[in-house]
N, C-alpha and C positions, 0 to 999 in steps of 0.2 A: 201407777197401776189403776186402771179403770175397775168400774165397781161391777163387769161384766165377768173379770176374772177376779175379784176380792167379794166370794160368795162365802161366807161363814159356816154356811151349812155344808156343802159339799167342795171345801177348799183344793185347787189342784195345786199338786207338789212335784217335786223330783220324783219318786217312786212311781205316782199314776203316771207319769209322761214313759216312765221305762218301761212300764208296765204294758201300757200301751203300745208304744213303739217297737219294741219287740211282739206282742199279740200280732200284732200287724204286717208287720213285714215278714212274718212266719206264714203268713196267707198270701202272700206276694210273692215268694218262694213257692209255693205249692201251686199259687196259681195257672194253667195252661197257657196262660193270655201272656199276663203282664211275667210271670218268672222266666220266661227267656231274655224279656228286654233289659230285665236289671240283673239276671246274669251274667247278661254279654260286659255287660258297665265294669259288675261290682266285682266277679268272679267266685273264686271260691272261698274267701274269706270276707264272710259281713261285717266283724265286730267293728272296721273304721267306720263301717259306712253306718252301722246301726248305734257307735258313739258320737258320729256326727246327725242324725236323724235326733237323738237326744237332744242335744245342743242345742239345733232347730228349733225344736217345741219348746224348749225351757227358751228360749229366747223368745218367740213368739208368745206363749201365753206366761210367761212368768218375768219374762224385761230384763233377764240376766244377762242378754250381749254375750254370751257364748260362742254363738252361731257368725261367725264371722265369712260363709261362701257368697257363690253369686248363681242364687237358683236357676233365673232364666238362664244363663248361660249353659250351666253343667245340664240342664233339661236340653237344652234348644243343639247341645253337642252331641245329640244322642239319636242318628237317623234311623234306628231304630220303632222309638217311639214316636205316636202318633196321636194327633190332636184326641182320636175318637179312645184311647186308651185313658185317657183321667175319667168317663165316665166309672171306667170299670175299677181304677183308683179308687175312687169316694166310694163307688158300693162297699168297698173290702175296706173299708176305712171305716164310713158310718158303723157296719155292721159289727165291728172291732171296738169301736169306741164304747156303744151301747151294751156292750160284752163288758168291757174292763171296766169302765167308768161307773161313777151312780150318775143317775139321769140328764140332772143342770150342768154337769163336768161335763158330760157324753156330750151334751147340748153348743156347749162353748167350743168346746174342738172341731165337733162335726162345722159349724157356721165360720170358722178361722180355714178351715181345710176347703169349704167349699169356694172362697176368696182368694184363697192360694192357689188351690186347682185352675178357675179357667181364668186367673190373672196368668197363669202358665200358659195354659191350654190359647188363648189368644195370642201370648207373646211367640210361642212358637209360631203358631200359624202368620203371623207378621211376617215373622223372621224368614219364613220359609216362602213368601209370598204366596199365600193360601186365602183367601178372602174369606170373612166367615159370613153365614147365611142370616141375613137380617131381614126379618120379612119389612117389604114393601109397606110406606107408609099410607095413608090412603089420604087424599086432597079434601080438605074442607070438612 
């Protein structure tokens, strides 16, 4: 464990990650945008999807090896979704995290989430031959 996630004062645990994960993906569901895209996925029954979303976090930020899928894929399987919807992912993520969490937690998720996000958000766009917009560099 890095000493990014072994903070003493605001330790995260099993409980903040469910906590979280559920807050969250309850605004993902309400959302306009993104709840049709992961309704067409998930259906009508979340609890695999939001026991595997668990899994997820406690394996990212806590090293427990839970999370045994293959994200790019089940993301990039999805022609539904679309590069320009993980911005609106992280808003409903940030805003959820700083909700549940106390600050330095809120802090550590939101920064793992925003690596995860357009390490996504790029692989799709690969995958899909989509170029992404890199400005121009300038000579000299």
């Amino acid at each position: 464990m890095d000493m990014t996630d072994a903070d003493p004062i605001e330790p995260i645990d099993e409980a903040m990650i469910v906590s979280l994960v559920h807050a969250f993906y309850g605004r993902v569901r309400r959302d306009a945008v993104l709840g049709p895209v992961f309704a067409g996925v998930i259906g009508a029954d979340w609890a695999p999807h939001l026991a595997k979303m668990c899994d997820f976090w406690s394996s990212v930020m806590l090293r427990t090896a839970r999370y045994g899928g293959r994200p790019m894929q089940a993301h990039a399987g999805v022609p539904a979704l679309q590069p320009e919807h993980f911005a609106l992912w992280l808003e409903l993520f940030r805003a959820t995290a700083r909700e549940v969490c106390p600050p330095r937690a809120a802090g550590r998720f939101i920064a793992r989430a925003e690596k995860i996000a357009e390490s996504l958000r790029l692989g799709i766009m690969f995958q899909r031959g989509i170029l992404p917009d890199i400005p121009a560099r300038r000579a000299g």
